[in-house]
VOGU-3710 file (C-alpha; in Angstrom, 3 decimals, decimal comma):
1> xxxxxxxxxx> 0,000/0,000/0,000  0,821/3,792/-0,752  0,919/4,458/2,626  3,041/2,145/4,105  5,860/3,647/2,203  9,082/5,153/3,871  8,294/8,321/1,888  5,460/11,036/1,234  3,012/10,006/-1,895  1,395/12,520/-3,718
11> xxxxxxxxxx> -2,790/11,564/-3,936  -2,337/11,768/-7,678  0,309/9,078/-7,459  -0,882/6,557/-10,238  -1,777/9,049/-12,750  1,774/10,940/-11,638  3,675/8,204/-12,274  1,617/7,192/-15,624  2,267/11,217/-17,088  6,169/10,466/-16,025
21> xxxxxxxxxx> 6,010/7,624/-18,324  4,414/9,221/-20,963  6,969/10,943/-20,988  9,689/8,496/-22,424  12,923/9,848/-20,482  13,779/7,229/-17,834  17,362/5,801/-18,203  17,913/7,944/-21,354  21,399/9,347/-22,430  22,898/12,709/-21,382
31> xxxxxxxxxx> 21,456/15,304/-23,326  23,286/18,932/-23,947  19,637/20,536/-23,190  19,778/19,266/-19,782  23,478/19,691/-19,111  23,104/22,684/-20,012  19,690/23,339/-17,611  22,317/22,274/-14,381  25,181/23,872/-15,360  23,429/27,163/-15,311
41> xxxxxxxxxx> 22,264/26,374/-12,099  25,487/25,236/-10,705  26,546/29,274/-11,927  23,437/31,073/-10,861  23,681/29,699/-7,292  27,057/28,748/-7,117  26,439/25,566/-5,706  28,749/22,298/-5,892  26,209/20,214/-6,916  22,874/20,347/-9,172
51> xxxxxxxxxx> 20,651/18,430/-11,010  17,535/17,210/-13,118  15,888/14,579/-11,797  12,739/12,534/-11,898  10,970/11,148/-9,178  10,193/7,322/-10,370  7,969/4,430/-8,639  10,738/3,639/-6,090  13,600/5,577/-7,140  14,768/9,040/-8,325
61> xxxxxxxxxx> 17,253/9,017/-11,187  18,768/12,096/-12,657  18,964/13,088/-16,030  21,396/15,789/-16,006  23,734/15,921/-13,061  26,578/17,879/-11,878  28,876/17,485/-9,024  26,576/14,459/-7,913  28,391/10,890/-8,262  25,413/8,363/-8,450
71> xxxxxxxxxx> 22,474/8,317/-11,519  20,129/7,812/-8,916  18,832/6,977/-5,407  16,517/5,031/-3,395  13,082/7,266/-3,524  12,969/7,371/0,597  16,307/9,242/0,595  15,715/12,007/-2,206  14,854/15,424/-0,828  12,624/15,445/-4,283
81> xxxxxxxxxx> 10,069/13,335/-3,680  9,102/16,216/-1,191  9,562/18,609/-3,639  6,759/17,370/-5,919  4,337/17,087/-3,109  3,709/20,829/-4,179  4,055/23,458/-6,818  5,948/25,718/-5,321  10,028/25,580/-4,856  11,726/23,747/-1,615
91> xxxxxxxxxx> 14,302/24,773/0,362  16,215/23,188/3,122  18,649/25,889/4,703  20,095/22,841/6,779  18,949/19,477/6,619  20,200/18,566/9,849  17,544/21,247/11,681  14,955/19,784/9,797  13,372/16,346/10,854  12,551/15,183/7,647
101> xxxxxxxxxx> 15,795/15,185/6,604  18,311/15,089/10,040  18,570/10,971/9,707  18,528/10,994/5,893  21,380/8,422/4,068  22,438/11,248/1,718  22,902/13,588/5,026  24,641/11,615/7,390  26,851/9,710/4,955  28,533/10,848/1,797
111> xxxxxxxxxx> 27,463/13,634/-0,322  26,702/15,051/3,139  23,913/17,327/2,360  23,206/20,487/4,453  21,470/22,444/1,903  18,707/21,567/-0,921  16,637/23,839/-2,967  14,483/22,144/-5,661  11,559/23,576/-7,980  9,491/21,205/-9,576
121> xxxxxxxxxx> 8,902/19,702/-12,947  5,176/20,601/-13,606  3,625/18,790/-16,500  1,219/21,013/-18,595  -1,462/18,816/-16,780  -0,730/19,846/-13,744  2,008/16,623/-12,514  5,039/17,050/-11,095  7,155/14,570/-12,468  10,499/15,863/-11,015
131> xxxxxxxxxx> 12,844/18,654/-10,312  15,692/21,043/-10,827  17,428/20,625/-7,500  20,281/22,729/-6,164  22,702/20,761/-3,095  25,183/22,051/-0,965  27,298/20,491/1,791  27,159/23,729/3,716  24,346/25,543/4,996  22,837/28,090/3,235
141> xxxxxxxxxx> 20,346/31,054/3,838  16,808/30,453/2,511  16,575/31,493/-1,571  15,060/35,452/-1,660  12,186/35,574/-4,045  13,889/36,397/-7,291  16,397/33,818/-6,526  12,903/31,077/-6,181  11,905/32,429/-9,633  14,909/32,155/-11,582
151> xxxxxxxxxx> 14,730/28,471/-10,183  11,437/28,153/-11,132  12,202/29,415/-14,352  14,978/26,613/-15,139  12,478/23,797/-13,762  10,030/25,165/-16,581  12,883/25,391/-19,215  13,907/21,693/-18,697  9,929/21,277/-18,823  9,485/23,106/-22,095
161> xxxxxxxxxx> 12,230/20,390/-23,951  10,322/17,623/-22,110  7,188/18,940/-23,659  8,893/19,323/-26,635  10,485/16,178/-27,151  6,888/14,598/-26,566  4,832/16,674/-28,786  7,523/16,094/-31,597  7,477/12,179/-30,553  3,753/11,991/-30,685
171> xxxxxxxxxx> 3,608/13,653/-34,210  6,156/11,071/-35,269  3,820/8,451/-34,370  0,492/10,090/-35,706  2,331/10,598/-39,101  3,118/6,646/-39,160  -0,099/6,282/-39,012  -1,973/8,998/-41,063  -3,739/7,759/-43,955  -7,311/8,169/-45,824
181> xxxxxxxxxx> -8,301/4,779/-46,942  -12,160/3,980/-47,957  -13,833/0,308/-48,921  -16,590/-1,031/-47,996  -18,289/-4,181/-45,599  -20,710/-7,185/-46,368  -20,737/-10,184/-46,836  -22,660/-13,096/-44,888  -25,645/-11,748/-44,575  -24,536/-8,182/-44,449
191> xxxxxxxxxx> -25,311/-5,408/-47,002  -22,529/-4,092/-48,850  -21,945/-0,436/-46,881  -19,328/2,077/-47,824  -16,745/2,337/-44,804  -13,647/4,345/-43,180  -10,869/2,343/-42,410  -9,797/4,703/-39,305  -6,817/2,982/-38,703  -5,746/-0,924/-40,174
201> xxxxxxxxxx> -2,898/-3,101/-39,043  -1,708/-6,875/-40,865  -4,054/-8,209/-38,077  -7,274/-5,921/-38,010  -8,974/-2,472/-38,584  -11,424/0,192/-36,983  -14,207/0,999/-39,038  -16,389/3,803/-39,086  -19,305/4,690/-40,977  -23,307/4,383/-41,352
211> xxxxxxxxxx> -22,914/0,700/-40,391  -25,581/-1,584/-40,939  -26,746/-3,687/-37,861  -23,435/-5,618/-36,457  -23,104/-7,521/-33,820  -19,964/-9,489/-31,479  -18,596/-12,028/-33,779  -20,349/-11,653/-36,596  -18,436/-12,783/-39,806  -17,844/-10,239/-42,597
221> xxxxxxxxxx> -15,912/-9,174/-45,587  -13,685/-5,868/-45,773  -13,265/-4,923/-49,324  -10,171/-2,254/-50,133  -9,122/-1,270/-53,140  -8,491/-4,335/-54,429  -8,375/-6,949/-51,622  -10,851/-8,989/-49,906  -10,448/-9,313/-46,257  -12,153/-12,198/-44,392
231> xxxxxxxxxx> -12,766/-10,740/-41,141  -14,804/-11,325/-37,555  -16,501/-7,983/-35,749  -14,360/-7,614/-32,514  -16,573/-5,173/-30,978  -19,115/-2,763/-32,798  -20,398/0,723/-30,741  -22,953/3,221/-32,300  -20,897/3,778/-36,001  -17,690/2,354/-35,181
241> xxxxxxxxxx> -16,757/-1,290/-35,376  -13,325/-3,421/-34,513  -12,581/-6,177/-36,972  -9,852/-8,808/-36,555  -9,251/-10,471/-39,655  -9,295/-13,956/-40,318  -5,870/-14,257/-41,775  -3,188/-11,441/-41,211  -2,823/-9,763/-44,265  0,457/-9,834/-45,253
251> xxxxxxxxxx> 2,597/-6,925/-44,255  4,820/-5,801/-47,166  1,391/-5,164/-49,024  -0,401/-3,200/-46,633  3,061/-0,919/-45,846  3,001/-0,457/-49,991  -0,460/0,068/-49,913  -0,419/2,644/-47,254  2,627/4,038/-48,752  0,659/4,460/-52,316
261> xxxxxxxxxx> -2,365/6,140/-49,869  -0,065/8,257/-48,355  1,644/10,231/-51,660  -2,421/10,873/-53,071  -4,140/11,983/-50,083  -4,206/14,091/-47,721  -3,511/13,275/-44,959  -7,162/13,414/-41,966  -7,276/10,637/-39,481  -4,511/10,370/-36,479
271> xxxxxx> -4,891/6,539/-35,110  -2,219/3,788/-34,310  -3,448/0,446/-35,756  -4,869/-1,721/-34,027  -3,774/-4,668/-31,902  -5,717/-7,666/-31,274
//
């Protein structure tokens, strides 16, 4: 259970940890973007040590580190997984006045840590996913105010690439995918109704259109183009239907076929295929 952990869990904790994910960037490579996030930090506040890290299941693991000898730590002994428990930046002025932190691993054995700022990682959704952190093996005086926002604002520029990075990875994907194909479905008792393929993979399709009646495991034929398609309704809601086909279709034709789709149409429906 949640709460029988050795550390504070957000309420949001599943869907956290599933918008992390999303995310793709656990046990990446370095990345100049994110060097480049701590090293200004390490300037700014002239601290020994700073990262980017990410505050996983049971761990934290840093993406960008500097002056920091480990890629990550056991979650009960990161000074982030407090961090994300709010919005706002953390500070620690000296761990060893506060009891949260006076028995923590990383305080009373090597790095030693005294001081800890941290702002988090806020997803566009409202998740914090991780942090910019700041460390110091000295205490330090609390951060002033414009000292919090020019933290904040390097959390939300290592936020911006992660955005970035997804929005471009997601467009990737959708453009895989993006095709206009028509045909229709019959067969077996079924009138012969002009269809959508939404999305179609060697193994099935999504069809949408003014369907006539279907129901769970009824047997019909997908006509495209050309080919005849032998397939069972998977599931079938309102004007959209799930077919698995009978017999895979074979994949070098439907990547030529999509291909041939692809260079004469325009390009109007974002869907992966289909997986049954």
């Amino acid at each position: 259970m949640l709460s029988d952990r050795p550390y504070p869990v957000p309420e949001n904790e599943a869907q956290r940890l599933e918008e992390l994910l999303r995310y793709a960037v656990l046990d990446t490579a370095p990345e100049p973007v994110f060097n480049d996030v701590v090293r200004l930090a390490q300037s700014v506040f002239r601290v020994p040590s700073s990262a980017v890290s990410f505050v996983d299941d049971d761990r934290q693991w840093f993406k960008a580190r500097r002056g920091i000898g480990f890629p990550e730590t056991r979650r009960e002994d990161a000074f982030c997984a407090h961090t994300i428990l709010s919005d706002a930046p953390m500070v620690v002025p000296d761990a060893l006045d506060d009891p949260r932190f006076s028995a923590n691993a990383l305080v009373v054995r090597a790095p030693h840590i005294r001081f800890y700022a941290g702002a988090p990682l806020t997803t566009p959704r409202g998740f914090n996913i991780g942090t910019v952190c700041l460390i110091d093996s000295t205490p330090r005086d609390d951060l002033r105010p414009h000292e919090r926002q020019q933290l904040e604002a390097l959390a939300n520029l290592a936020m911006s690439e992660l955005e970035r990075r997804a929005e471009s990875r997601d467009q990737r994907r959708a453009r895989r995918y993006d095709f206009e194909l028509r045909g229709t479905v019959g067969g077996y008792g079924v009138p012969s109704t002009p269809v959508e393929i939404a999305n179609i993979s060697t193994r099935g399709a999504m069809i949408r259109g003014a369907l006539p009646p279907l129901q769970r495991d009824n047997a019909v034929i997908l006509t495209i183009r050309n080919m005849v398609v032998v397939a069972t309704v998977a599931w079938c809601r309102d004007d959209t239907a799930g077919l698995a086909f009978d017999a895979p279709i074979d994949s070098l034709l439907l990547a030529r076929m999509n291909d041939r789709i692809r260079q004469g149409a325009r390009p109007s429906i974002a869907a992966p295929p289909l997986a049954f």
